[in-house]
N, C-alpha and C positions, 0 to 999 in steps of 0.2 A: 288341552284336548277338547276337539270342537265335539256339541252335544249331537244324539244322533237327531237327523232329520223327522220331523214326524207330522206326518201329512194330517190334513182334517179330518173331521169324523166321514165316514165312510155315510154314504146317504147314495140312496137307490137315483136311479138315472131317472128324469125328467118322464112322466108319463108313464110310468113303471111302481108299484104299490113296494111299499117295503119289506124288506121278508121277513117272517115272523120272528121272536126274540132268539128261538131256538138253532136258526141259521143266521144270524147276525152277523158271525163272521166269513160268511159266503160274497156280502158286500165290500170284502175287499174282493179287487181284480186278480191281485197276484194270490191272494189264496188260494180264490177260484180255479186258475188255472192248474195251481199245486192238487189242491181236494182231487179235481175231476182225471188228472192225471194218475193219484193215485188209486183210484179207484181202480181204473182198470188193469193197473203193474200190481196191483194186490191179490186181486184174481187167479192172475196167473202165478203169483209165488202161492198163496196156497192149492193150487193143482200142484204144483210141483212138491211142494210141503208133502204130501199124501202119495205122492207115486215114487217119491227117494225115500220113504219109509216103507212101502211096498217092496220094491226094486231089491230095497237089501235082504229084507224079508227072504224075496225068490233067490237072491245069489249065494245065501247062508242056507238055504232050510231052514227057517225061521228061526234062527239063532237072535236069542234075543240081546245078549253083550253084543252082537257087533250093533245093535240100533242106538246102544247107548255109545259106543265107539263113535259113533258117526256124529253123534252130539255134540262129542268131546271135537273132535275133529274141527266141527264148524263154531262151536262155541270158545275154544279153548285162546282165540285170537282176540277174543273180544277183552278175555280177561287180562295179557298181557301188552295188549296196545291200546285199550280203551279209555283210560286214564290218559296215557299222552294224546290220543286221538283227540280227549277232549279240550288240550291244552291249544293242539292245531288246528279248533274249532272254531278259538278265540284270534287268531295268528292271520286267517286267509277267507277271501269272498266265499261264503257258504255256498253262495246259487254255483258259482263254478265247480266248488268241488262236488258238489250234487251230480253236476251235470258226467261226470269224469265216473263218480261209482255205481250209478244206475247203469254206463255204458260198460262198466265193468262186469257189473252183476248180470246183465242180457249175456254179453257174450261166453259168461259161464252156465247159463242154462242151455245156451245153444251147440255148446263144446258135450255137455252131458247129454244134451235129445240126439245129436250126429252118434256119437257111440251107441244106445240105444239102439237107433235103428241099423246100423251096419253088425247090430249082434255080435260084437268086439268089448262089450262094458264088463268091468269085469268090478269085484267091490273094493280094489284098490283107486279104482277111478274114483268109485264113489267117496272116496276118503280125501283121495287129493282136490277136488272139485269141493268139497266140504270145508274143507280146510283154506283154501283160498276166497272161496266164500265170507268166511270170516275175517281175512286180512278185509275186505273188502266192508261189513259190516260195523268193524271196529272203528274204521272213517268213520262210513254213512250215517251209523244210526246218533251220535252226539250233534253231530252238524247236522242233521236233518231235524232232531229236537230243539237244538238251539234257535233253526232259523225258523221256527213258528211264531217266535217272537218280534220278525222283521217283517211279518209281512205283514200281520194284523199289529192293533191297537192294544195298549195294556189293558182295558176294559173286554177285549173281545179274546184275550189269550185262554181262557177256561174253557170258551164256547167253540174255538179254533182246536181245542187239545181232543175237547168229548166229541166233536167231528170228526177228529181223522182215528179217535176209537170208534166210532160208526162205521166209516168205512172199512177199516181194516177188519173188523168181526160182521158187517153186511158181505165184505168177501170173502169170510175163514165159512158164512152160510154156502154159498154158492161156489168158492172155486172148490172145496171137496165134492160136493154134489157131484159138478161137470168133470173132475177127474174119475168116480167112481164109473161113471158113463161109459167113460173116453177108453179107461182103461178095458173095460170089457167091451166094448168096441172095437178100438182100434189100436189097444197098447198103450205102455208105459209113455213109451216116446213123443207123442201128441202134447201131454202136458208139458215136459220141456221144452220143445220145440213152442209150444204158443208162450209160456211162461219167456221164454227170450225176446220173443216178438210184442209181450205188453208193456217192454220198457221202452220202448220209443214213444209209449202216450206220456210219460213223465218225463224225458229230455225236451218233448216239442211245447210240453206245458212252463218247463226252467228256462228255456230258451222265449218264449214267449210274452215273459215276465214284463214290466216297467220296471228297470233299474232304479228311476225316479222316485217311485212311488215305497222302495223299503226300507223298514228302519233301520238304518244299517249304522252298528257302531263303528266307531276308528278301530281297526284292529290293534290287537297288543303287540303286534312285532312278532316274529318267527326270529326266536332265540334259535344261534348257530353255537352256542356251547352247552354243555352237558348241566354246570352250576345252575345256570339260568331258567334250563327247563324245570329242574327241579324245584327249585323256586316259586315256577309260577304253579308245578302243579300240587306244591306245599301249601299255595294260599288256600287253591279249592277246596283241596282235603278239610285243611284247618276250617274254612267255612263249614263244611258240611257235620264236623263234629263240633263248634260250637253252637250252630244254630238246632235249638231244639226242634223248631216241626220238624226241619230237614233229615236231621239226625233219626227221630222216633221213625219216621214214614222209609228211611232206607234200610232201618234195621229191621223193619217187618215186612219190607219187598224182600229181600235179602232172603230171610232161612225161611220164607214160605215160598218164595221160589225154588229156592235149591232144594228142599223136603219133598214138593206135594206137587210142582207144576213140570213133571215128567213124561206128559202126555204125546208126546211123538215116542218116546221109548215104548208106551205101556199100552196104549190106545190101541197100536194094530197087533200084539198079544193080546187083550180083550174081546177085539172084533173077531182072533180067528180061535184062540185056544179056550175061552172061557163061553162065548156066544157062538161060536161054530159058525162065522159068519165069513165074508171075505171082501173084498175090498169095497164091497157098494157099504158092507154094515160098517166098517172103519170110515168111509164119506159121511154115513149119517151121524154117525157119533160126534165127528167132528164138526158139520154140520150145526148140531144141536150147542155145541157150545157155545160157535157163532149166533145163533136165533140169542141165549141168554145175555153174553157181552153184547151183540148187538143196543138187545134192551136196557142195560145197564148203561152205554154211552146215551142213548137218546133221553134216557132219565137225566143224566147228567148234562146233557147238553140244555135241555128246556127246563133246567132250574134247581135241580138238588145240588146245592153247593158242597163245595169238595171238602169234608173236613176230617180228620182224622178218625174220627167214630164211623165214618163210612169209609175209611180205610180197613179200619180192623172187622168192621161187618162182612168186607167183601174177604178179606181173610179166612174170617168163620165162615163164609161158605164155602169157601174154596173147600178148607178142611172137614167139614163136615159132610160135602156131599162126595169128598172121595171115600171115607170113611163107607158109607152109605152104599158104594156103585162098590168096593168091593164084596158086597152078600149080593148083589144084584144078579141075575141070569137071565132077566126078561130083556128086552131088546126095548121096549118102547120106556121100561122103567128105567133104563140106563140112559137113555137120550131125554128124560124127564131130570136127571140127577145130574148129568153133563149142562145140561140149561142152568141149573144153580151154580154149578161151578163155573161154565161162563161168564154169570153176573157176574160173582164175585173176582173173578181174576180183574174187569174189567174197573171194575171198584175198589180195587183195591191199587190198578197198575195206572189207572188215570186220575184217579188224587192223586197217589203220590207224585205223578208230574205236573200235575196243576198249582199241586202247593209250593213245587220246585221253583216251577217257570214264574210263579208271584214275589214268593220270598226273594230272591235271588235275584241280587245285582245285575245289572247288563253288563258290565266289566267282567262277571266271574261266569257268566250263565253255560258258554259253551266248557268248563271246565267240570262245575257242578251237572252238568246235564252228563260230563263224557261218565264222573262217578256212578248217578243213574243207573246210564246204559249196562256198564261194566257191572254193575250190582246186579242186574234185571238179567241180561242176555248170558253174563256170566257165570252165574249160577248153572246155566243148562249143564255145562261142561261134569261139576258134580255129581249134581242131582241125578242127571243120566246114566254116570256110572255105577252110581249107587242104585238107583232104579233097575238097571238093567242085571245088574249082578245080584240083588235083591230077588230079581221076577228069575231071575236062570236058576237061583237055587232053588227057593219056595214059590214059585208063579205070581203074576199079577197081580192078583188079589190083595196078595202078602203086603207086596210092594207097594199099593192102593192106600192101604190101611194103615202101613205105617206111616207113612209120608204125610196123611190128614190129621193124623192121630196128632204128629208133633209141631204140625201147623196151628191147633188148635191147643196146644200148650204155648205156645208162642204168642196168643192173641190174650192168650187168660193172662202171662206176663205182662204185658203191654197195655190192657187193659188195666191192670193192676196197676200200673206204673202212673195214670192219669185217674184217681178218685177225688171223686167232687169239686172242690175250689180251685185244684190243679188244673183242670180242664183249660181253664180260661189262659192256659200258655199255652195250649194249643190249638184256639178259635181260629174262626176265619176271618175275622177282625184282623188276631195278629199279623195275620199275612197281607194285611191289604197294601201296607208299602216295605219295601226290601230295604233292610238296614245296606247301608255303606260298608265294604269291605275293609 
């Protein structure tokens, strides 16, 4: 098996200063092209993020089970194809298949803005369009992690990871903003409709790529029997429970996700039933996350190394500042409390893919990344039901409280689990080269 290709170090163009250490990996082209693209197809998924929790809100009377429904809905595919997803990570050209579920995902927000405005949406749509959504995420999101790895240099993959958590929580600031707007404006329908039209800034940036120019491993074959898939997606697993950072950092992405990171179920029950507020106070709230994860990626991108003790801190925040927003009723104290929990999500969700993408072989990465995703995104599906059927009987609050409560019992285990001289199996040393599978 030939090695993969791997260009030189990336150096700034002739007559052009270097960019500082903290965008470092902006000097590859083809990231660049990726970052900039993503920026603006993330925009528009969270506008849309905020107007399909609105939307069912108005099709239910605020029925808060159908929000966690809808979770299930779009989440529920991640759990059951995410695993192979990640198998077919390893199998087929990443930039292609990118190109193929971005065009997927546009023209599903465009199917849902057209209903919308013809006043025919009904929240059966919204379930089916949910729901294929996630056929569509259970690809994209392993082979979109995986292929960070191809574009930039092993040295710039940390700085590449807390990037595109920059962007993605600089747009969780701004796309609820301009949807809280839009919506009192001009209606639900504006956010879909633009959320469909911001993924052609990502196909023209995949399409615009140097082929040349990524690290692109030989793939491992696309297994046409059943024995075979199993096999390879046996290796990943088996990697991901012997390696202990990978192992520690999934187990605690894992029941703090599915516990305490319910925030599309509970957030627009907060904004209207506890805050008395309406979709501009659900924008800010969510807004406010974004400012915190923001802060929490560009910490980590300009130099706080990803090591497990700041996995578990971004943990205890998470849990402790839901803990906190359920006594809360003031509106600017709750977007003070959302900003901690920001951090910590983002502290908690981008080590543990930094430690991933380090640890982890190039032969297994798109397999261990699909577990990841399936860990991370999969949990919604739970969490959501549980949230939602939590907040329908005792309200948000309830729901709030618990869900930190046993997040932060989670951290105390895990912390427990790494005292004193143990630590040192889970430095950032350990991680600096990925054993051989």
């Amino acid at each position: 098996m030939n090695p993969p290709t791997e260009p030189g170090p990336a150096t700034a163009a002739p007559g052009h200063r270097p960019l500082p250490a903290g965008l470092r990996a902006l000097q590859h082209r083809n990231f660049r092209f990726f970052w900039t693209g993503q920026l603006i197809s993330l925009i528009g998924t969270w506008m849309q993020t905020l107007a399909q929790s609105w939307l069912v809100l108005q099709l239910t009377h605020g029925d808060p089970l159908a929000l966690g429904l809808v979770a299930v809905a779009q989440f529920t595919p991640v759990i059951i194809f995410g695993l192979f997803a990640g198998v077919l990570a390893d199998a087929i050209p990443k930039r292609k298949a990118l190109i193929f579920t971005q065009a997927a995902s546009g023209v599903l927000a465009l199917i849902l803005g057209l209903l919308v405005v013809s006043g025919q949406v009904q929240v059966w749509h919204v379930f089916v369009v949910a729901a294929l959504l996630g056929c569509v995420n259970a690809v994209d999101m392993p082979v979109r992690q995986a292929f960070v790895s191809e574009m930039v240099e092993r040295e710039d993959v940390a700085n590449a990871v807390a990037l595109n958590s920059a962007i993605f929580n600089g747009a969780r600031i701004i796309g609820p903003a301009i949807a809280g707007l839009l919506i009192g404006f001009t209606g639900l329908a504006a956010c879909f409709l633009l959320n469909a039209a911001s993924y052609i800034a990502v196909i023209i940036g995949l399409i615009a790529m140097r082929q040349e120019e990524l690290r692109v491993m030989p793939p491992s074959g696309l297994q046409r029997n059943v024995r075979s898939v199993i096999d390879q997606l046996t290796e990943g697993l088996r990697y991901v429970r012997d390696e202990p950072t990978v192992r520690l950092a999934m187990t605690v992405l894992g029941i703090v996700s599915t516990v305490a990171l319910n925030f599309s179920v509970l957030l627009p029950l907060l904004a209207s039933d506890v805050l008395h507020g309406d979709a501009g106070t659900y924008g800010f709230l969510m807004a406010a996350t974004g400012v915190g994860s923001f802060g929490s990626a560009i910490m980590i991108a300009f130099g706080q190394r990803p090591t497990p003790r700041l996995l578990l801190a971004g943990a205890a925040a998470i849990g402790a500042g839901s803990v906190a927003l359920a006594f809360s009723r003031f509106l600017p104290i709750s977007m003070l409390l959302m900003l901690v929990v920001g951090w910590g999500v983002i502290a908690m969700a981008a080590t543990t893919n930094t430690l991933i993408q380090l640890t982890t072989p190039d032969a297994l990465r798109g397999r261990v990344m699909g577990v990841y995703t399936t860990v991370f995104a999969g949990s919604t599906p739970v969490g959501g039901l549980f949230a939602g059927a939590m907040a329908a009987e005792a309200g948000a609050p309830v729901a709030l409280a618990a869900g930190g409560a046993l997040a932060l019992l989670t951290v105390g285990y895990a912390f427990w689990r790494l005292p004193g001289g143990r630590s040192r199996a889970f430095s950032y040393e350990r991680v600096a080269q990925p054993r051989r599978p």
